[in-house]
N, C-alpha and C positions, 0 to 999 in steps of 0.2 A: 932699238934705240928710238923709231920714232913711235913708238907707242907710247914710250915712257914719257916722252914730250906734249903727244896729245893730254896724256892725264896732268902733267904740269901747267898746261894752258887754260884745263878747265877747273880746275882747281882756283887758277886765278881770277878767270870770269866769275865765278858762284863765289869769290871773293869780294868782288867791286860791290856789289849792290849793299852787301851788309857794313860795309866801310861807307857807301853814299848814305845809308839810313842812321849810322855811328856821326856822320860829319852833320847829318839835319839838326838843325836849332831846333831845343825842346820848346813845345808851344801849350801852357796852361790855361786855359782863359775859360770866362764865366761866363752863360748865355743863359739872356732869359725869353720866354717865349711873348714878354708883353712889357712895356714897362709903366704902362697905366690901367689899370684894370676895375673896375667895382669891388665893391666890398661882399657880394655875391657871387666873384667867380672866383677862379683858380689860376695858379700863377706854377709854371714850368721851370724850374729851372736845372741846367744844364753845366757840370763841371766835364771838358774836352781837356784832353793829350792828345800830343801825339805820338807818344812813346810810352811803354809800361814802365808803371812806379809800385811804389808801397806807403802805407802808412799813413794814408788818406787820412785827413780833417776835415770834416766841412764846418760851418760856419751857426752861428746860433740862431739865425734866422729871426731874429726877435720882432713883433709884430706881429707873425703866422704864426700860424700850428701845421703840422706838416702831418698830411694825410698818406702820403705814399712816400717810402724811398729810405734809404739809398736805392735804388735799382739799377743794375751795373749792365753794362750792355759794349760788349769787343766788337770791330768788323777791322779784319784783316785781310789784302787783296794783292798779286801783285799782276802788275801792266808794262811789258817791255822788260820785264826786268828787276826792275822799281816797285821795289815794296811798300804798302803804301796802309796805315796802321791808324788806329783809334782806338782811344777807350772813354767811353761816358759813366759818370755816375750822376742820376736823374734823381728829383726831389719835385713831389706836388706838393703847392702849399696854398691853405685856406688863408685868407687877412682875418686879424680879428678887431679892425680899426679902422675908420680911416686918416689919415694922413701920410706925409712921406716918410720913408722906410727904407734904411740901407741894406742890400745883401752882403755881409761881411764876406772877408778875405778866406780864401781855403787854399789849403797848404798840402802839397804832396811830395815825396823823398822820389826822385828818378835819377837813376846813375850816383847813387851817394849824392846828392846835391839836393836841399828844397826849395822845393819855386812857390809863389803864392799867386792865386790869382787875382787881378782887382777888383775893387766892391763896386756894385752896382745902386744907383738907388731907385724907385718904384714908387709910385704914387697910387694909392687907393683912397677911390672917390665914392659915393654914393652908390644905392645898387642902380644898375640898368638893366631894362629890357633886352632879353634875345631871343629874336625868333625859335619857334621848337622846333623845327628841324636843325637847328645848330646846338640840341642839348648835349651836355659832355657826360660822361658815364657817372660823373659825381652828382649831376643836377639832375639823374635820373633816380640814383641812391637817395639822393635829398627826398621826391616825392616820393618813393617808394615805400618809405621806411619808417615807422612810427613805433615810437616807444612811447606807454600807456600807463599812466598809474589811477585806475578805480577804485574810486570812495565809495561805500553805503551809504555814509552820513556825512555831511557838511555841515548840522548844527545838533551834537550829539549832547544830551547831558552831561555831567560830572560823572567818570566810573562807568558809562555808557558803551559798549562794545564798539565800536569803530573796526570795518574789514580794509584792508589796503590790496589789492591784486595787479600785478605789474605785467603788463601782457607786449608781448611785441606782434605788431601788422607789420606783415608782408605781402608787397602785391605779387600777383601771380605770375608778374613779367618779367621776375627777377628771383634769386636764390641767396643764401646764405649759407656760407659754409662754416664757419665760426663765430665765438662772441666770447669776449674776457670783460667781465665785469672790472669796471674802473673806479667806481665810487662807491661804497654800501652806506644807504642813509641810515642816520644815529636818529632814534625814535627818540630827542629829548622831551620830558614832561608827559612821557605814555608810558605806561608797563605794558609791556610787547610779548607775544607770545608767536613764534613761526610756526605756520603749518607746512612741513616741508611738504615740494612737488617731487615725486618718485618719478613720474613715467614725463616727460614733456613732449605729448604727441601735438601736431600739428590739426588744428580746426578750422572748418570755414565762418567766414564773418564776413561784417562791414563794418568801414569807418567810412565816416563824413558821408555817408550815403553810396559809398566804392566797396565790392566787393574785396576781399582780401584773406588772407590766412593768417590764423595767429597762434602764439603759441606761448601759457603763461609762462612765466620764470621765475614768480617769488608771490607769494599766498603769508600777510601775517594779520594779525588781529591785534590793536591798540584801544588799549582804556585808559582816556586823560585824566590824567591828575592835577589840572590846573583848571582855570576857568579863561576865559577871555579867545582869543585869535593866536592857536597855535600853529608853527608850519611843521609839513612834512616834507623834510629833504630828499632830493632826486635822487632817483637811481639813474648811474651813468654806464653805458658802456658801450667800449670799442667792439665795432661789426664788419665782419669780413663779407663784401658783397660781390655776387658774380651776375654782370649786367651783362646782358646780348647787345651784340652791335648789329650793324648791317654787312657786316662783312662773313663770308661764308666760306669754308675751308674745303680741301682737294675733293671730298666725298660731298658737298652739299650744305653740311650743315654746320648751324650758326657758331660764331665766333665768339665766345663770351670774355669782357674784361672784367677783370678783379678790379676793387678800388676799398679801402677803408671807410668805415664813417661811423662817427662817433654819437650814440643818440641818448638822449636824454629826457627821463619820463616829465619835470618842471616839478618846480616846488607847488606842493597843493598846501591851500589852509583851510581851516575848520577851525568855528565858530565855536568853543564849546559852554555851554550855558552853564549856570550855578542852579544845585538842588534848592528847591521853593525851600522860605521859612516857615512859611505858613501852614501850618497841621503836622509840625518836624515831631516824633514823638523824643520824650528824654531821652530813654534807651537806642535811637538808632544809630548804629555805628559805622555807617558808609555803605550798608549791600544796598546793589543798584539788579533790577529786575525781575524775576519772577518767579519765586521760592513756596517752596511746601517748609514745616516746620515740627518737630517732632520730639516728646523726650518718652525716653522707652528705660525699662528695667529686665534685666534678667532673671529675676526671679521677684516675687512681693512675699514670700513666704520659706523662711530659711532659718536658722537655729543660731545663737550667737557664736562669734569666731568662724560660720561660713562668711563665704565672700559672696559678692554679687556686684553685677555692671552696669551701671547706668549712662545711656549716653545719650548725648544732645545734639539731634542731628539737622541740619538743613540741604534740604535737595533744591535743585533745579537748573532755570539758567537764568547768566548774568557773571557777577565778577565774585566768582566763588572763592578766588584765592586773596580777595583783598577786604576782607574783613572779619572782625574775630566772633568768635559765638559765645551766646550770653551764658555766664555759668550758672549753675544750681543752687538754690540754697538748702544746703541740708543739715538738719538736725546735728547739734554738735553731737550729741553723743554716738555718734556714724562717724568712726576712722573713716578719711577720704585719702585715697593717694593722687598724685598727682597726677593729670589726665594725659591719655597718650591720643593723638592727634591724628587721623587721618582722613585720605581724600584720595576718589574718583573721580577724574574731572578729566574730560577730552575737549579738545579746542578745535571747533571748525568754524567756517565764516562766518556764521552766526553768531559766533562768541565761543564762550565754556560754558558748558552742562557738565552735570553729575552729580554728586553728593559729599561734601565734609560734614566731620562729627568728631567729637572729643569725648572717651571712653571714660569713664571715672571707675575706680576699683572702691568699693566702699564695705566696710566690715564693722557689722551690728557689735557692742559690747555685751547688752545685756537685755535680758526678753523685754518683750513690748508690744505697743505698735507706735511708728513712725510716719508722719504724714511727710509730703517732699509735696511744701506746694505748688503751685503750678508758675512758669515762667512764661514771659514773651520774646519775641524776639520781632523787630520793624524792619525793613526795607521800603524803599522807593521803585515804584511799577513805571516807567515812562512811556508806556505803551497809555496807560490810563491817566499819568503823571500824577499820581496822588500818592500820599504812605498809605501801606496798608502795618499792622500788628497782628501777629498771630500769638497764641499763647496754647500751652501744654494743658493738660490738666491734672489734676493730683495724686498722685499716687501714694499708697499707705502700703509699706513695707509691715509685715507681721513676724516678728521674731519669736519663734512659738519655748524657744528651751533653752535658760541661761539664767545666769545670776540676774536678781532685780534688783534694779537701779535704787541703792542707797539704804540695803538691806543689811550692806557689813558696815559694820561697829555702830547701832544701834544703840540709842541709851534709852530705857525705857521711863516711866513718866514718875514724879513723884508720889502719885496717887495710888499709884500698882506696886510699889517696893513697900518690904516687910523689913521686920526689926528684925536682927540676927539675936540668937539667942544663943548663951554659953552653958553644956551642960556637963561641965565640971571637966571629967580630962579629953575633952574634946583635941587639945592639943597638947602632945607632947614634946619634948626635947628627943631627937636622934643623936645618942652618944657613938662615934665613930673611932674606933681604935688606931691612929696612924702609923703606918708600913711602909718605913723609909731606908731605901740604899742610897750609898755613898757613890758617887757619882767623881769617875776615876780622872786625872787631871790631862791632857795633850796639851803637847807641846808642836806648833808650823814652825820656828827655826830648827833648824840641823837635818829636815827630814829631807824625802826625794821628790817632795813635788817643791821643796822650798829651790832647792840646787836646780830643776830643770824649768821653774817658772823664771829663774835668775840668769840661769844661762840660756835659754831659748834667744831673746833677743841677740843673742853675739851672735846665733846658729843666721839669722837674718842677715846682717850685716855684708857677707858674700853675695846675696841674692841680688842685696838694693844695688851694688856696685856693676852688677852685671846687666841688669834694667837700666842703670842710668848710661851707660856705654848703649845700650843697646839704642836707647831713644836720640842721644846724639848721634847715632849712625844714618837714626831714618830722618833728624832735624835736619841733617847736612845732606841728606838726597834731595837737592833742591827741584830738581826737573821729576824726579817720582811722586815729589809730593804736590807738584803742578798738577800730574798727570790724575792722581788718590783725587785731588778737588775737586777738578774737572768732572770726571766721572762721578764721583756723587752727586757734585750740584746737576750736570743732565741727569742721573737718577730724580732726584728731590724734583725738579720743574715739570720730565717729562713720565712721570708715574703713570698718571691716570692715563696720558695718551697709549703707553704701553698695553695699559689693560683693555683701551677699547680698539685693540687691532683688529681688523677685520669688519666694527663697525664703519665705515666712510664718516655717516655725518657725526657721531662721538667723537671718533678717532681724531676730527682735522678740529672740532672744538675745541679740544681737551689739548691739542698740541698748540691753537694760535693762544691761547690761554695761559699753556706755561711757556710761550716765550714770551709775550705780554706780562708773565711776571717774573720772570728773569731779566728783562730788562728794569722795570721797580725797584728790583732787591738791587741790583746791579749800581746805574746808575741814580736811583733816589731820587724815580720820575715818577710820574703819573701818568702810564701810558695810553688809558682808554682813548682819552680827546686826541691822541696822536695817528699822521696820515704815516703812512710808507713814506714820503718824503722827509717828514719832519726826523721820522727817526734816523734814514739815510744822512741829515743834516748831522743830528747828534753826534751819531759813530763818526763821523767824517771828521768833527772836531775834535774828538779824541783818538784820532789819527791811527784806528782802524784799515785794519789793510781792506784792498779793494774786494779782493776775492771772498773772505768775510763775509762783509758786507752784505756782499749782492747775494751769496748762500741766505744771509737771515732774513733777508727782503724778498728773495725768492720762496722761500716756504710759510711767510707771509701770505704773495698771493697765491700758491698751491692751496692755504688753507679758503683765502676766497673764493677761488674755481671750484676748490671742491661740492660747494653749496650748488652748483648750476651743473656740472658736469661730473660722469662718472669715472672711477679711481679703483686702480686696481689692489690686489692685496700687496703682491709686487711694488704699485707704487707707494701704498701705505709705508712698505716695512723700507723702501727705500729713503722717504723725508722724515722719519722716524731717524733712523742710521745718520741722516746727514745732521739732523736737529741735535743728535748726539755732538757732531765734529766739533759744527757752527758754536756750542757752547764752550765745549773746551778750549775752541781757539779764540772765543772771544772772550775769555777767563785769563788768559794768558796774556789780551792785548790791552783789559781796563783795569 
């Protein structure tokens, strides 16, 4: 009996405290670590409980940009008895302004009940001075940290090769554990060509005279199509940084803090000059730098009705894809087919080198010989900046065996014809004895192709009835024939991505491309100029579910990551499969 007592006593002690922490008033409140700060530093701020909730809001922050956070932090204790309980959710935030600036209300569900905390407001001033030994892990990320965009040329010709390389410095003091591209610049007024980076090993260097490591991340090649003061838009991106503090852990060694920061390479411009008038030849048609020029023949001696190629070639380097090659003038009587076009052209920082030419099939009529006189062809050297012309020279085609040109139907001359003479039964009458049958009469009514040409179509009539039952079966399968659409239109958009499985950089091409046109066809936009946000904005007003959504926004930037980091086949054939869902279900929601 008295044992059972003892357990009923202590039953009711290990009672009391969580009844005294049940009875504590919930306390939400908002804490900031400064409420005047520079426009140079960073601002702390602190959402406290003192009870566990759900369903956390915090607040829009507008003014910052928020480099760290939510970051979620429990400390539970108890002392006498008395439990004694906290939960934080912490937020770094950059100003991007100065003036005053409220921290909005944030709102949390505890006990089925929402509580909100008050708004604060914050004054950011000018930047200020701080000693460096009071730097914060972010004002060391700031120095640390440089993203790079190098030009070849800042005052290049018209059509002139232009290199871009986007390198990021890292000092030695500090590490990088990741990086998501934020922005990819839109080359407007360049024809762009990427040179992808395969391997991205880390190198030694300097900046501003400081030793540093760097390592590129994007290599392309731009030839301006415009004249005057073009920009080239930043590349942005978020970078995960692991900074050393002075604090040292149980074994010795250093403490390092993680923190974000977002760097950006700055808009660069270039000057680009217009091609001289002065010495422009007639024929030049836009080739910009330093070409060999050529026309060649497959044979000069061949029989009429062989075939034979002639083609018009230009090698070198410069902007080999952006201008056309001068055609042939050849002899009419040379059937010419139409020219088949090709080109070896590799693109490294230097520009494009290699060689295009246009094939011509030509077929002799009749024997001869044929001269193909000679052509030129102009570009512009900016190395020398003058035009230079080069020109072919002639070649004579020899058709050794064939009809000659304008040998049939000859009339010979009045001077050379004779008098015909008549010598008597020179011509005679052919008397022909005619051998005629009677030619028996048919009759098409009453036969059996008349009855089964007649009756066939009634044999039809059963068939059409069972077709048309059958089509309103599958018209009235509303959700199967959701389902038929769905799946062809992901067919039809996501083809090519299919095919280039296993490629990375095809495969995430070929897939931002057909959802970039599936949204076109879809909603009867124009997606190129379009950010992840804007389109987020779209579907939102068309009242797009969330989850959606953020699938086709999400394999948006999988197709941007994939340009900078490596992707498995696994995850290929994963955002393949999902690009299938996202279209189906957003076929069903526009």
């Amino acid at each position: 009996m008295l044992k059972k007592l003892y357990i009923i006593l202590a039953f009711i002690f290990a009672a009391l405290p969580l009844a005294a922490q049940n009875d504590q008033a919930v306390s939400f409140e908002l804490k900031l670590s400064k409420q005047k700060l520079g426009i140079n530093e960073r601002l702390r701020v602190e959402f406290a409980m003192n009870q566990d909730g759900d369903n956390f809001s915090p607040p829009k922050f507008e003014g910052f940009r928020v480099l760290m956070g939510p970051l979620q932090s429990i400390s539970s204790s108890w002392v006498n008895g008395v439990r004694s309980y906290s939960k934080t959710y912490s937020y770094t935030l950059a100003p991007k302004a100065r003036g005053k600036f409220t921290i909005g209300q944030a709102s949390i569900v505890i006990g089925g009940k929402t509580y909100k905390s008050l708004a604060k407001q914050v004054e950011v001033t000018a930047a200020v001075d701080k000693p460096s030994d009071q730097m914060t892990v972010d004002d060391v990320a700031d120095e640390s940290l440089h993203l790079v965009a190098e030009v070849s040329k800042t005052r290049p010709y018209l059509n002139e090769a232009v290199s871009v390389v986007y390198k990021l410095y890292v000092s030695p003091s500090i590490s990088v554990s990741n990086y998501i591209p934020l922005d990819n610049p839109k080359y407007n007024n360049f024809w762009s060509q990427d040179i992808p980076v395969s391997i991205r090993n880390a190198k030694n260097g300097t900046y501003k005279g400081k030793a540093y490591r760097y390592v590129i991340l994007k290599r392309v090649v731009l030839y301006p199509q415009k004249t005057g003061k073009l920009d080239i838009e930043p590349l942005s991106l978020e970078v995960t940084v692991d900074v050393p503090t002075n604090k040292r852990d149980f074994f010795g060694g250093r403490i390092y803090s993680q923190t974000n920061k977002t760097v950006s390479a700055g808009k660069r411009i270039i000057d680009v000059k217009p091609l001289p008038l002065e010495g422009r030849p007639a024929d030049f048609s836009g080739a910009v730098g330093d070409f060999d020029f050529s026309v060649t023949t497959s044979k000069k001696r061949l029989n009429a009705s062989e075939s034979l190629q002639a083609k018009v070639e230009v090698s070198g380097k410069g902007n080999l894809k952006l201008f056309q090659l001068p055609e042939p003038n050849l002899p009419s009587s040379l059937e010419v087919y139409e020219p088949e076009f090709n080109e070896k052209v590799r693109t490294t920082l230097a520009g494009s080198q290699g060689k295009v030419s246009n094939s011509y099939t030509v077929v002799p009529e009749f024997k001869g010989k044929y001269p193909i006189p000679p052509i030129s062809f102009s570009y512009f050297n900016p190395k020398t900046e003058e035009y230079i012309t080069r020109s072919s020279d002639e070649i004579v085609i020899n058709v050794l065996e064939g009809p000659t040109n304008g040998s049939l139907g000859t009339v010979p001359s009045a001077a050379n014809r004779q008098t015909v003479v008549a010598t008597g039964d020179q011509f005679n009458f052919i008397k022909i004895k005619p051998n005629l049958t009677t030619i028996g009469t048919h009759y098409f009514v009453g036969t059996s192709r008349f009855w089964l040409w007649l009756l066939l179509p009634l044999a039809f009539i059963p068939i059409a009835i069972l077709l048309r039952k059958k089509r309103e079966a599958i018209a009235g399968d509303v959700a199967g024939n959701k389902i038929k659409k769905a799946n062809r239109l992901a067919r039809k958009y996501l083809s090519a991505s299919k095919k280039a499985l296993g490629d990375k950089d095809s495969f995430y091409v070929a897939l931002e491309k057909g959802l970039h046109n599936y949204l076109k066809a879809k909603l009867k936009i124009e997606t190129s100029e379009f950010s992840k946000d804007k389109i987020d904005t779209l579907l939102s007003q068309r009242e797009v579910d969330s989850a959606t959504k953020d699938g086709f926004i999400g394999l948006l930037k999988n197709c941007e990551m994939a340009r900078y980091s490596p992707f498995s086949d696994v995850q290929m054939q994963q955002d393949y499969d999902k690009a299938s869902e996202v279209i189906s279900y957003l076929d069903k929601q526009l």
